[in-house]
C-alpha positions as MATLAB code, in Angstrom:
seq = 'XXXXXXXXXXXXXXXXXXXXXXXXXXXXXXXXXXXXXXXXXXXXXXXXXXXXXXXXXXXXXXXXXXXXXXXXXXXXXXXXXXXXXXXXXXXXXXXXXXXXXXXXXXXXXXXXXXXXXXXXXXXXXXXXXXXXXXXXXXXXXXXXXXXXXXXXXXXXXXXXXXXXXXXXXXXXXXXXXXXXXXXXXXXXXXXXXXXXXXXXXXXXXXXXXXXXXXXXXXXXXXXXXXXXXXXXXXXXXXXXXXXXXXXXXXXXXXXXXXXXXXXXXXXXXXXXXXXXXXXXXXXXXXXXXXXXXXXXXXXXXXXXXXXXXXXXXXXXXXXXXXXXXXXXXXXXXXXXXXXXXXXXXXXXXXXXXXXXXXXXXXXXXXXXXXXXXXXXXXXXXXXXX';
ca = [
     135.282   61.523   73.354;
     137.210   61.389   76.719;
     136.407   58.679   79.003;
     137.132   60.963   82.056;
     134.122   62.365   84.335;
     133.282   66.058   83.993;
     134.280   68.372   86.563;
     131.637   68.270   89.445;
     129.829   71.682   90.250;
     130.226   71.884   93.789;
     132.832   74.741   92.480;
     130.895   76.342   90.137;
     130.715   80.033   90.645;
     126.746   79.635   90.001;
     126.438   77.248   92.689;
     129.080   79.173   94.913;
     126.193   82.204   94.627;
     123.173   80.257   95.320;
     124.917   79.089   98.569;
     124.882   81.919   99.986;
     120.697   81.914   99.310;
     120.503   79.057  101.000;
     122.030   80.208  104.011;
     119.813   83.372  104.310;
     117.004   80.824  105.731;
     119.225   80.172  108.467;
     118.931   83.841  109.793;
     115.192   83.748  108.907;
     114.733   80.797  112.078;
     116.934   82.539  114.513;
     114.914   85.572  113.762;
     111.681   84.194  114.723;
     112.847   82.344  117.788;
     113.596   85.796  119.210;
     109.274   86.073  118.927;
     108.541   83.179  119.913;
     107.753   84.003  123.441;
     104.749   85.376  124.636;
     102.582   86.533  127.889;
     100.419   84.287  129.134;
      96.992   85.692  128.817;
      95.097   86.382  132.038;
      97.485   88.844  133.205;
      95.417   91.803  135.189;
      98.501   94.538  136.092;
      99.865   97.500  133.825;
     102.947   95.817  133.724;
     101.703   92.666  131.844;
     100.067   94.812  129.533;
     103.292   96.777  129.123;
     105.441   93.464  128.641;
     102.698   92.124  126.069;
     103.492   95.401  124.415;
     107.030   94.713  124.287;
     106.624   91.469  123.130;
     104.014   92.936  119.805;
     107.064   95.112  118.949;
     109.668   92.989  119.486;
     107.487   90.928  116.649;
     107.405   93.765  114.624;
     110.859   94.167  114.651;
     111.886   90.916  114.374;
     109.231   90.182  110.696;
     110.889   93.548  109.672;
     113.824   91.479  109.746;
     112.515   88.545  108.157;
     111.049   90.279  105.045;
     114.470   92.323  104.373;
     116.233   88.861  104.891;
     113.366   87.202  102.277;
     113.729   89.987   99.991;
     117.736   89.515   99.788;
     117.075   85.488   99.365;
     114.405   86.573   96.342;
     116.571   88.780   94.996;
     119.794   86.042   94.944;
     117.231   83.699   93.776;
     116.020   85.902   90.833;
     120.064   86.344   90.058;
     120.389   82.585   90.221;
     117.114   82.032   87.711;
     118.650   84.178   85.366;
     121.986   82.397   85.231;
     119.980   79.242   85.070;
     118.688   80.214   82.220;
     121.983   81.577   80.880;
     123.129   77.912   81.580;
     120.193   76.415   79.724;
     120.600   78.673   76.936;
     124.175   77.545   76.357;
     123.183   73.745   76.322;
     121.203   74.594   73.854;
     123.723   76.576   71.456;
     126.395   73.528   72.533;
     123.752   71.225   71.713;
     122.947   72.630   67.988;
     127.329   73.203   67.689;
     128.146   69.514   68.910;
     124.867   68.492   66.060;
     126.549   70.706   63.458;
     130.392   69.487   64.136;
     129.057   65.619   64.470;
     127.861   66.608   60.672;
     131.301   68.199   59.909;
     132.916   64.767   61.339;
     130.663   62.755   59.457;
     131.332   64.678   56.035;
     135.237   64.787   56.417;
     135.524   60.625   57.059;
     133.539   60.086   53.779;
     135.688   62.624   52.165;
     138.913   61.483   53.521;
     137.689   57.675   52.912;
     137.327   58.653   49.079;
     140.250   60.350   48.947;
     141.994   57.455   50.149;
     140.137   54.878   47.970;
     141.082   57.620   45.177;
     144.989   58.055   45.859;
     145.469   54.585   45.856;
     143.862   53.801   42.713;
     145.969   56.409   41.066;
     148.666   56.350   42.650;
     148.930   52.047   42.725;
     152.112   52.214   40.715;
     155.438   53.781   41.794;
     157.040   56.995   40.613;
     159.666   55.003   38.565;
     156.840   53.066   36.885;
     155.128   56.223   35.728;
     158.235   57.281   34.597;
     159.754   54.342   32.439;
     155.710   54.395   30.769;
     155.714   58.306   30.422;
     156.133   58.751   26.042;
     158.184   62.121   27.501;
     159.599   64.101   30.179;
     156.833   66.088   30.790;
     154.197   63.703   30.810;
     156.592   62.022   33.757;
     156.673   65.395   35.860;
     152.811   66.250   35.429;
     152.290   62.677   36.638;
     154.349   63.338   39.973;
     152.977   66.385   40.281;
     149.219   64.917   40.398;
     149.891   62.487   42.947;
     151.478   65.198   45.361;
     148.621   67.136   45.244;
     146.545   64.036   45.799;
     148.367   63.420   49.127;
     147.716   66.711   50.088;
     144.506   66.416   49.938;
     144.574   63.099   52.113;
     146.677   65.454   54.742;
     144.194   68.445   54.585;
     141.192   65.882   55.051;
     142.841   64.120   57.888;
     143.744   67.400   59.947;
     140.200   68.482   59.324;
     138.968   65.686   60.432;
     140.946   65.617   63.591;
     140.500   69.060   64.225;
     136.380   68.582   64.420;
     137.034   65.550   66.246;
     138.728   67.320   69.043;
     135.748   69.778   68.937;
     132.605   67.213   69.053;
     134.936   65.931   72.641;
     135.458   69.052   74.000;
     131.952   70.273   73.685;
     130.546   67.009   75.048;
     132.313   67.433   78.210;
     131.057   70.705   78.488;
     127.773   69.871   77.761;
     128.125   66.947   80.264;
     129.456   69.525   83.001;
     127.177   72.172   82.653;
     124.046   69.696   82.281;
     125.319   68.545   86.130;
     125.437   72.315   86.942;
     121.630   72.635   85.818;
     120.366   70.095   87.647;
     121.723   70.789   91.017;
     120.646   74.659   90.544;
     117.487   73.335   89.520;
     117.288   71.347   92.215;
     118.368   73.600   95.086;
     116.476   76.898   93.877;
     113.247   74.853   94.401;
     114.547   73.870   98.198;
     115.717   77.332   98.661;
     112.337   78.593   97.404;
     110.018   76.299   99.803;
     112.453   77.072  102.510;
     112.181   80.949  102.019;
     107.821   80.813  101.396;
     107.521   78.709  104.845;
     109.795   81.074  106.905;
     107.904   83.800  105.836;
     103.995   81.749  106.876;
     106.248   81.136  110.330;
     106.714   84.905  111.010;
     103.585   85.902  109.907;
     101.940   83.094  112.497;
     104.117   84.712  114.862;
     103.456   88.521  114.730;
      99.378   87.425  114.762;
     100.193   85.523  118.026;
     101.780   87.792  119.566;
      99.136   90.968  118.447;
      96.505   88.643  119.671;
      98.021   87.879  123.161;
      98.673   91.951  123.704;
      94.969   93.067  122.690;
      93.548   89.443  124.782;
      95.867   91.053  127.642;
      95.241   94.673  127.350;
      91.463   93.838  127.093;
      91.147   91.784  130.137;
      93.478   94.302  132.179;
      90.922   97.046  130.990;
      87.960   95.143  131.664;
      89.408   94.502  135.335;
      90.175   98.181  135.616;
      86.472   99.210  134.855;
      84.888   96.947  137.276;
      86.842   98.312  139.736;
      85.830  101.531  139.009;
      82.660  100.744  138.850;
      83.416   98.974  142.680;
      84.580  102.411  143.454;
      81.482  104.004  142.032;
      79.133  102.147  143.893;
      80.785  102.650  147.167;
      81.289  106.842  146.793;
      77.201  106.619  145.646;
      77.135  104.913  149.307;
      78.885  107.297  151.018;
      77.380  110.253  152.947;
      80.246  111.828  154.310;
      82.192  113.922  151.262;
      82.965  116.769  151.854;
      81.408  119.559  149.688;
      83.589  122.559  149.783;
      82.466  125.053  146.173;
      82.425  128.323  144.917;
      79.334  130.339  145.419;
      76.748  131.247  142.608;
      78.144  134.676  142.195;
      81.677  133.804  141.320;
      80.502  131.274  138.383;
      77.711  133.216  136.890;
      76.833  131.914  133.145;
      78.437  128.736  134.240;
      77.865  125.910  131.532;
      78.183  122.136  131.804;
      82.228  121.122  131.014;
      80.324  118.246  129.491;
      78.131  118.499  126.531;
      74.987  116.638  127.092;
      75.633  115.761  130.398;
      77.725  113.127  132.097;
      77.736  110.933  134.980;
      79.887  111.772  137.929;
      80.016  112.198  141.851;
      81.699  114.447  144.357;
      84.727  112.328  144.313;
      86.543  115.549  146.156;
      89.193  114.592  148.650;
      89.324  110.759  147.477;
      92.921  109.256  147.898;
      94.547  108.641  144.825;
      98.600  107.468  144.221;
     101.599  108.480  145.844;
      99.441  110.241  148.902;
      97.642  112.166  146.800;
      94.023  113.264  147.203;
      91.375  114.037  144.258;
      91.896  117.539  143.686;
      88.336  117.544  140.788;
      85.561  115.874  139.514;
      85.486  113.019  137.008;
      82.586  113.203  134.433;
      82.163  110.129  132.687;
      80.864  110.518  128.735;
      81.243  108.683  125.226;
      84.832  108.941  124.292;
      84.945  112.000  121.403;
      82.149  114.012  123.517;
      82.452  117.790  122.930;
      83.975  119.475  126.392;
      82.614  123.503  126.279;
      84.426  126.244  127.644;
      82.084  126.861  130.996;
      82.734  130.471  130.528;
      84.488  132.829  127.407;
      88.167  133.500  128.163;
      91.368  132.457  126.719;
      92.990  128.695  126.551;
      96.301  126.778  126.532;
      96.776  123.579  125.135;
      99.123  121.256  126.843;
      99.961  117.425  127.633;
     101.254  116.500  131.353;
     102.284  113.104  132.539;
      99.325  112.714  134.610;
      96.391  114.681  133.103;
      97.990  113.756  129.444;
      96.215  115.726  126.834;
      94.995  118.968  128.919;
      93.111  122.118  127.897;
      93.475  125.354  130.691;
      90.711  127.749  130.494;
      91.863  130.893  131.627;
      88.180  132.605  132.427;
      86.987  136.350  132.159;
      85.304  135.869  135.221;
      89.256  135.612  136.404;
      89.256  131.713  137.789;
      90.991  129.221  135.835;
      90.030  125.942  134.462;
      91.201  122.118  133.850;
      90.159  119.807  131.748;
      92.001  116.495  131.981;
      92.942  113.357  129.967;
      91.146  114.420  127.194;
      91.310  112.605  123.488;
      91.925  115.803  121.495;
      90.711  118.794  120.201;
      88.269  119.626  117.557;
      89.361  120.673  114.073;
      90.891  124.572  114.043;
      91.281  125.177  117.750;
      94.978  126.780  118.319;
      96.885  127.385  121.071;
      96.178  130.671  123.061;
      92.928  131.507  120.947;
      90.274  133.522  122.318;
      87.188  131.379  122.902;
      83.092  132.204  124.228;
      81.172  130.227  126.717;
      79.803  126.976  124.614;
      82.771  126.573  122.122;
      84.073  122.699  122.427;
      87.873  123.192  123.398;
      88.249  119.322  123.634;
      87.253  116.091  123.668;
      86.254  113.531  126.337;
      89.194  110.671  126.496;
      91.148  108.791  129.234;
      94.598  109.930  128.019;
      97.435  110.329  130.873;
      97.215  108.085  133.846;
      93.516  107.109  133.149;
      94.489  105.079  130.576;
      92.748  101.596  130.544;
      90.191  103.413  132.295;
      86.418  104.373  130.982;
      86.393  107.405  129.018;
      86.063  111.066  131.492;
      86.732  114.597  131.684;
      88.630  115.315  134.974;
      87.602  119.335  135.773;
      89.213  121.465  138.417;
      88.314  124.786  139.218;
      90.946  127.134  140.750;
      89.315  130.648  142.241;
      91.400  133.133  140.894;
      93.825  131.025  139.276;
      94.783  129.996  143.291;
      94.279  126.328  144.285;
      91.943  124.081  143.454;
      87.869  124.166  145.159;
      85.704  121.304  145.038;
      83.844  121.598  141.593;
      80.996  119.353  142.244;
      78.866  122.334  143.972;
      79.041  124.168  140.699;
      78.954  121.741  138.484;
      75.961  119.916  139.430;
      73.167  122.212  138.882;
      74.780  123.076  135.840;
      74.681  119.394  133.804;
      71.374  117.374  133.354;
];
């Protein structure tokens, strides 16, 4: 057996592969660094809701990320078990050939030992010997002829012999080298594997940090909207000064609540709202899903709009037209243009649009004629418990 080390397997195309699963980590950190900011929570404007939002998808998109780069290092680390094993598997046959050629080895020296012991026994005198005691001529060529074949024997046994010898050193190097190989896959698909299971616990820590600091923001910037609406509430209830500006009885007869069951609301007409605007409705405030009915039978259009969001337009028989505002939805089956009667829900109470963050309401207009807008409260009021 050679004295020399094995090769080392630093440049072993097994290890060469599983280098490149150890690198895929690397990303995995840099990946959740880009998360690992967040909002502080306490923030009361739209726009820290809107930058906690940000920040939720940015986490999203960044543990997207992270699971595609975790599924490439599982997949290299599958590949990297199964030549592992491939590895182990030919230890073992090397293992069971160096066993079998150690019994070859062993076989040949105690046949090439007796063959020795054997030639020299019978062979002890010379040729010329043999001759001068041979009774003929042919009893002196037989007897050369025996003891060439018994050095040919000798010469078979000893190139045997060397021939497994060379083998049983050859495979132990082998078995030396790809022993090292083992070990250091072994060794590094375990690292690799801890490595790849903690990156993923860091971006899964990550994404719930950052959904809890959007809903903890969103809820306090909704709970600060409400109270001052409420605020807002209370102070219209104090004031005796709106304006109250309706259609008369005649030009709403069969008029129905827009509200089913009622709501609470006030003659908000004329209030400012953004950008110089002025309330142009009524808000009726309701349980969010709350059937809105068609306040007479006519014909509708279903729409969204930036500010009203998800809007329903009744266009009456009694020729005025309605608005129903910021709505959740519609009910199952209703279509676009249908043909509705007084009664029939056409939508649902939300706070879609610009009311969003805000309690759930039905903002309803009422144009005369399909003109501009009247104040609704005078109409509406006698009409809803």
């Amino acid at each position: 057996m050679s004295s020399g080390r094995p090769h080392q397997p630093a440049n072993h195309p097994l290890r060469r592969r599983w280098l490149s699963v150890r690198r895929l980590p690397m990303f995995i950190v840099w990946g959740l660094l880009l998360v690992s900011t967040a909002t502080p929570v306490g923030a009361q404007t739209s726009n820290d809701v809107e930058h906690a939002k940000s920040d939720r998808d940015a986490a999203y998109e960044s543990v997207t990320r992270v699971q595609d780069q975790v599924e490439a290092a599982l997949i290299e680390y599958d590949r990297a078990h199964t030549e592992l094993e491939i590895v182990e598997e030919k230890v073992d046959l090397t293992e069971r050939r160096l066993e079998t050629y150690r019994r070859e080895s062993s076989d040949l020296d105690a046949q090439v030992r007796e063959a020795i012991i054997e030639a020299y026994v019978s062979t002890g005198s010379s040729d010329v010997t043999v001759a001068l005691g041979a009774e003929t001529f042919q009893d002196m060529v037989m007897a050369r002829y025996l003891g060439e074949q018994l050095r040919g024997r000798q010469q078979v046994g000893l190139n045997q012999l060397l021939v497994v010898s060379r083998a049983v050193e050859r495979l132990s190097e082998n078995l030396e080298a790809d022993r090292a190989v083992m070990s250091v896959l072994a060794a590094e698909a375990q690292s690799a594997a801890e490595v790849v299971q903690t990156s993923l616990e860091s971006a899964r820590h990550v994404l719930a940090d950052a959904e809890r600091s959007y809903k903890g923001i969103k809820a306090e910037y909704q709970e600060a909207q409400r109270k001052k609406r409420e605020a807002e509430l209370v102070r219209i209830r104090a004031s005796k000064n709106a304006s109250v500006r309706g259609l008369p009885p005649v030009a709403t007869e069969g008029f129905v609540c827009p509200v089913q069951g009622g709501a609470s609301f006030i003659n908000s007409w004329g209030f400012p709202r953004s950008g110089g605007r002025t309330h142009k409705g009524v808000d009726m405030f309701a349980k969010r899903g709350t059937p809105t009915p068609a306040v007479t039978s006519g014909t509708i259009k279903m729409r969204t709009v930036n500010l009203g969001g998800t809007v329903t337009y009744l266009y009456g028989d009694d020729g005025n037209k309605y608005y129903y505002a910021h709505l959740n939805g519609y009910p199952a089956g209703l279509r676009d243009g249908q043909r509705v009667e007084r009664g029939q829900t056409i939508g649902l109470v939300g706070n879609s649009g610009n009311a969003e963050g805000a309690s759930p309401h039905v903002h309803f207009e009422i144009r005369p004629g399909g003109g501009n807008a009247v104040n609704p409260y005078p109409t509406v009021r006698p009409a809803c418990p």
